[in-house]
VOGU-891036 format. One line per field, with one value per residue (C-alpha): z, y, x; residue number from 1. Coordinates in steps of 0.05 Angstrom, whole numbers, padded with zeros to 5 digits. Each point is the difference from the previous one (the first is absolute). Layout:
# VOGU-891036
up = Z  ...
north = Y  ...
east = X  ...
seq = NUM  ...
***
This chain:
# VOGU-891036
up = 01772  -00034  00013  -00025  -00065  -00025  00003  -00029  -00055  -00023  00007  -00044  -00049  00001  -00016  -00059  -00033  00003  -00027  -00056  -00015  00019  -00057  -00055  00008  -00005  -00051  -00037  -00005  00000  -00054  -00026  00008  00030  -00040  00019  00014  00043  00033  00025  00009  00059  00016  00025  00036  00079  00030  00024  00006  -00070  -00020  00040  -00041  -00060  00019  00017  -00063  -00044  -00019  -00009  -00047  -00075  -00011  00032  -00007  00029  00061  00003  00000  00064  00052
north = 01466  -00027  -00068  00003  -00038  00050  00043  -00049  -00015  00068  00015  -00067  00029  00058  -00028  -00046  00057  00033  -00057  -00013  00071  00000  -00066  00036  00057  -00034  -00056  00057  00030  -00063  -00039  00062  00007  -00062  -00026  -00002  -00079  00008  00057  -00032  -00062  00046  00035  -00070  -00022  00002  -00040  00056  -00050  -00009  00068  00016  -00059  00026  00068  -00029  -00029  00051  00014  -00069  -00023  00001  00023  00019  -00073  -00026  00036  -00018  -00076  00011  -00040
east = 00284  00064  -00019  -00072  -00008  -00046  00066  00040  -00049  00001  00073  00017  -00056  00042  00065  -00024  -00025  00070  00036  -00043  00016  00069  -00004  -00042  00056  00069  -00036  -00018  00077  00029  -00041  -00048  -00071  -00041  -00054  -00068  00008  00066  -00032  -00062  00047  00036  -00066  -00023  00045  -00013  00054  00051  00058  -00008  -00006  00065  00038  -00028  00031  00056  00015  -00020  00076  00018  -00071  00020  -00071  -00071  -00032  00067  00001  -00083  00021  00032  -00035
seq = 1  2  3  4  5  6  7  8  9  10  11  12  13  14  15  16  17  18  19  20  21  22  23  24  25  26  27  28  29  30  31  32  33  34  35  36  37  38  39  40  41  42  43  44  45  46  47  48  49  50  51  52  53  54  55  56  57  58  59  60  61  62  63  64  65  66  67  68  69  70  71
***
């Protein structure tokens, strides 16, 4: 069952919800509250390499459309 991509599918689903959580969180001590556009920005976003750079990042960004420029 490990190997299914049905499993796989939903366990990646799983983890891109957490990091665009994990984002919205730390974004939201580091540069305050995200705006509805930022938010929706991250909320998009589907590519969970991405979303682990973005997290990455989030300390070094000098603000929330800076670290959303990250490819």
């Amino acid at each position: 069952m490990n190997e299914s991509d049905t499993y796989l599918a939903i366990i990646d689903e799983g983890r891109e919800k957490q990091v665009k959580k994990d984002i919205l969180r730390l974004g939201k001590r580091r540069f305050g509250p995200a705006d509805q556009t930022n938010e929706s920005a991250i909320q998009a976003i589907t590519d969970l390499d991405r979303l682990e750079r973005l997290l990455d990042l989030i300390l070094d960004a000098a603000n929330g459309q800076d670290l959303l420029n990250t490819p």
